[in-house]
N, C-alpha and C positions, 0 to 999 in steps of 0.2 A: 195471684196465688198459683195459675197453672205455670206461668215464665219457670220458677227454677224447677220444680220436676220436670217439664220438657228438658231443659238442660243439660239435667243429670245425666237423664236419657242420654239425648247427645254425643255428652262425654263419655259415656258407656262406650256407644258405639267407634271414635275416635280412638276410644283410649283400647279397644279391642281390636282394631286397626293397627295398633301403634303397639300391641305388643308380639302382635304378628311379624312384624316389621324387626321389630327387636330380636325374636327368636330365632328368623331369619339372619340376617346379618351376625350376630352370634355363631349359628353354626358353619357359617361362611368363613370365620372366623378359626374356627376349630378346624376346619377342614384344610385350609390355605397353611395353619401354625404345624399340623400334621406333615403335611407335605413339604414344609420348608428343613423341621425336625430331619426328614429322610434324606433331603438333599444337604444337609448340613455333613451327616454320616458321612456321606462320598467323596466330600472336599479333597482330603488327601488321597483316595484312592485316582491309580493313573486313569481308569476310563470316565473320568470328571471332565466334560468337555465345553466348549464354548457355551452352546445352547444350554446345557443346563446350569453355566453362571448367567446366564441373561436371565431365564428362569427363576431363580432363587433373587434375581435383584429383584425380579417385579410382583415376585411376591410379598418382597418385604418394604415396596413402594404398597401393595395395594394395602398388607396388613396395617399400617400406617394410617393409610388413609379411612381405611374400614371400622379401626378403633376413634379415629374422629368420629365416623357415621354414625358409629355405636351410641357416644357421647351426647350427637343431637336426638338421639332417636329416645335416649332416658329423660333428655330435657324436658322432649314433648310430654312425654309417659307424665313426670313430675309437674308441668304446666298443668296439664288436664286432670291430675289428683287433687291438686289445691284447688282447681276451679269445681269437682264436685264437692271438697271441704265446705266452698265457701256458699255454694246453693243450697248445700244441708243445711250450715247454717242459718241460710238466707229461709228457707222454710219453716224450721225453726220457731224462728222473731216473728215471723207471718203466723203461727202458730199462736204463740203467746200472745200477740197483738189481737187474735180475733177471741182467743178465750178469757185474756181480763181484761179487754176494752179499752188497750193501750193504743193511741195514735201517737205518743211522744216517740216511740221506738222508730216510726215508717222512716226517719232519714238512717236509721242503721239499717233497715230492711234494703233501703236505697242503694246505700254503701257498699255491702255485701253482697248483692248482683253485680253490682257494676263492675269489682273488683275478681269475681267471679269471670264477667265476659271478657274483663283485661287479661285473667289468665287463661281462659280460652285462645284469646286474641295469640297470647305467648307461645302459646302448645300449636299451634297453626303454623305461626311462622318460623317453631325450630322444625317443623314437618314439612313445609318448602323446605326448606332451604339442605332436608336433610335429601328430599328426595332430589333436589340439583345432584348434590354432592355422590349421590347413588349415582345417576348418569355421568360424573364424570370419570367416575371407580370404572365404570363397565367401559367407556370408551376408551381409557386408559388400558385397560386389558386388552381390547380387540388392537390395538395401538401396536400394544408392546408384542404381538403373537405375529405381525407381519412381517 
């Protein structure tokens, strides 16, 4: 009975993690699109020089990469929403089991955790792999500014 509200819990805090992360990268986003917008302006003007086409290429490498990042980073958000779906519901059936006295339901109560921790499991691993993908955005940048 306490497994899925801990969970929830959990997911709370991941998924409060995870839109931090989002809201971030987003503004990173706007900000980088800003600044490409202004250097686009310039193109045909004569004082468009080298350094800022280098410029303008590696922001439209990182924007690139940044909207994948974006992409894993709603994944997670979405893993960890259905894994609290599935704890509500998993509470729920734990609900109805203890007030009419049903044990026929415990392999759905079963079910529904489990499927719960699977999609925990999911929202973990688009969160690696999104925070790889951050470090390679930044090292990319430090790269491309030498």
């Amino acid at each position: 009975m306490l497994a899925p509200g801990l969970m929830i819990s959990a997911c709370g805090l991941l998924l409060l993690g995870m839109n931090n992360k989002y809201s971030l990268v987003v503004n990173r986003i706007r900000l980088l699109n800003e600044e490409r917008r202004k250097k686009l302006r310039k193109v045909d003007e004569p004082e468009f020089d080298y350094q800022e086409n280098v410029r303008l290429e590696s922001i439209n490498k990182q924007l690139e990469k940044l909207t994948y990042r974006v992409q894993l980073v709603r994944n997670a958000v979405l893993f960890y929403t259905i894994a609290v779906a599935l704890f509500v519901v998993t509470s729920l059936f734990i609900g109805f089991s203890y007030l009419f006295d049903v044990t026929r339901i415990n392999s759905f109560i079963t079910t529904f955790f489990l499927l719960g921790m699977l999609s925990v499991l999911g929202g973990v691993i688009f969160a690696a792999y999104e925070t790889y993908k951050g470090y390679e955005i930044v090292k990319f940048e430090v790269e491309s500014e030498e």
